[in-house]
C-alpha positions, 0 to 999 in steps of 0.5 A: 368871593369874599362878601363883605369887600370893602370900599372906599368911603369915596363910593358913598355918595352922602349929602349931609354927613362927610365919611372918611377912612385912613390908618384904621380910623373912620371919620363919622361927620355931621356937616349941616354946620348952617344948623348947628350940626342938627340931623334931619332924615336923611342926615340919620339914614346916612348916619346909619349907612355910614356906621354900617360900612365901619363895622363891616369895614376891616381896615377900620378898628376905631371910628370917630363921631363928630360935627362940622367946624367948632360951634356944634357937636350936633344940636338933635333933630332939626326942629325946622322939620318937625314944625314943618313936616311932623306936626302936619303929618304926626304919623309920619313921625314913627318913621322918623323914630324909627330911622333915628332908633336904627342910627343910634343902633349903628354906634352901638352895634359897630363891634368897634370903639367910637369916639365921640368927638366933642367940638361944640354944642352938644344939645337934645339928641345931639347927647344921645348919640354922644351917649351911644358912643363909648367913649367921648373927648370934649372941647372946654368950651363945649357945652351939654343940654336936654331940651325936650320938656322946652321945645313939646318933646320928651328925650325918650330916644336914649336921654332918658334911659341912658343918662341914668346910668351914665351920671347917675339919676338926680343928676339926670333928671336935673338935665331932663327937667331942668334943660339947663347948660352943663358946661364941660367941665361939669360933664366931665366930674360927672362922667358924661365925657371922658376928657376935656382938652383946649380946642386947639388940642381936640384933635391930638387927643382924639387921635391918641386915643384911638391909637390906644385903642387899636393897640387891643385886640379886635374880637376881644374889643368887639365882644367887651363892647358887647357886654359893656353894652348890656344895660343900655341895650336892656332899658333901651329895649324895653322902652323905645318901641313905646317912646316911638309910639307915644311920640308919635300919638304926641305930635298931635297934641298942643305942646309940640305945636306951640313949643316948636312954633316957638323956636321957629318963630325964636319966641319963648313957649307959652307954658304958663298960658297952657298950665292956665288952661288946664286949671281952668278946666280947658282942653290943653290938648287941642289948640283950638278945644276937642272937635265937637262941632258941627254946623248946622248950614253945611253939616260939616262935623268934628269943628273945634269947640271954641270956633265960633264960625264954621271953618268950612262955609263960614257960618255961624255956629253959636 
């Protein structure tokens, strides 16, 4: 009996992701092109199961990541989501940290090359999962950005541990504090990208890598890859359990709520209204001020500070 069989990609019933296998190659598809490639929840599960299936599978020896047609690699967590599911239910968000932790774990602990396939805008998580993979081929016209200090978040699910010590740390914190564009180009000087080729040509580099790859040994690959991965395991390790607990307690505050109401609503943040607020001795963590309350109809306690009406039975409160 032999226990790890392995199956056709066929048999894998996936709804936002398209897995494929031929000639050695397994090909990892983010298809949520509607959203530039963006994962929700269960995109990560899928994620996590497909990269599973490749690292057990023997027939595959490269496995390829990439996003659905030629705008997006893929532009992170759908932040549709977050406004609509996380900022209501904060707990809830250490499970989908830990789902997206488990993904970018899949890439990293396959035991086999991947190759991230560059076709587009790679943006806020988006580059944390090119950074997971150990190689990566890009489109000139691919573009590359952080996001989380613009949209309320903080890119602690491997940007901020793995940029450091891909392209070194000015130039990550450019990206981590700055959130601008680095065009492919620059990505490339900087050793964010191993290659840029014309879109027309991506998929013949792509391909001509990974038969450079299956040229090498399979357990002499599975175990470099291993010890290559040492520094990012080591900071990862170290870092992401509390990343997912901050992040958690975090979606409770103001910054993610306006900063994601924002990109649903396509407006720019009021960051300057919060920095005021802070200045002027103001409670920025809370939308409407701390609950400390009540109201003397009803009884009700915890209203927030600078309600002037009981959000309950309508009473006066001052």
């Amino acid at each position: 009996m032999i226990t790890f069989e392995t199956k056709g990609a066929e048999k894998l019933q996936f709804e936002f992701i398209r897995y494929a296998k031929a000639d050695q190659v397994a090909r990892i598809t983010i298809n949520r092109p509607e959203v530039y490639n963006a994962y929700n929840t269960p995109c990560l599960i899928e994620l996590r199961e497909a990269f599973r299936d490749a690292a057990f599978d023997d027939k595959v020896g490269v496995i390829v990541l990439t996003g659905a047609g030629e705008k997006a690699f893929c532009t992170g967590g759908d932040v549709k989501e977050y406004a609509e599911v996380y900022t209501r239910r904060p707990h809830d968000y250490w499970k989908y940290m830990t789902c997206f932790q488990e993904a970018l774990d899949a890439v990293r602990n396959t035991g086999k090359p991947v190759i991230a396939r560059i076709n587009g805008m790679v943006v806020g998580g988006g580059n944390e999962f090119n950074l997971a993979c150990d190689l990566a081929v890009a489109a000139s016209h691919a573009v590359f950005r952080q996001v989380g200090t613009r949209v309320g978040s903080v890119a602690a699910g491997g940007a901020t541990q793995w940029l450091p010590i891909t392209i070194g740390d000015r130039r990550a914190r450019e990206m981590l504090f700055l959130c601008e564009e680095v065009p492919a180009e620059k990505a490339l000087a900087w050793g964010l990208v191993n290659l840029v080729v014309p879109k027309e040509q991506l998929d013949v580099a792509v391909d001509a890598l990974a038969q450079k790859l299956l040229d090498k040994f399979p357990e002499c690959m599975r175990y470099t890859k291993q010890q290559v991965n040492f520094w990012k395991d080591f900071v990862w390790h170290l870092t992401v359990g509390h990343a997912r607990d901050w992040l958690t307690l975090h979606f409770t505050d103001t910054e993610p709520y306006e900063g994601m109401s924002a990109f649903v609503e396509k407006r720019s943040p009021d960051y300057r209204g919060l920095r005021r607020r802070q200045a002027e001795g103001g409670a920025a963590e809370f939308l409407f001020g701390p609950p400390v309350q009540a109201c003397p109809q009803c009884g009700a306690k915890g209203l927030p500070e600078e309600f002037r009406h009981c959000g309950l039975c309508g009473a006066k409160l001052r």
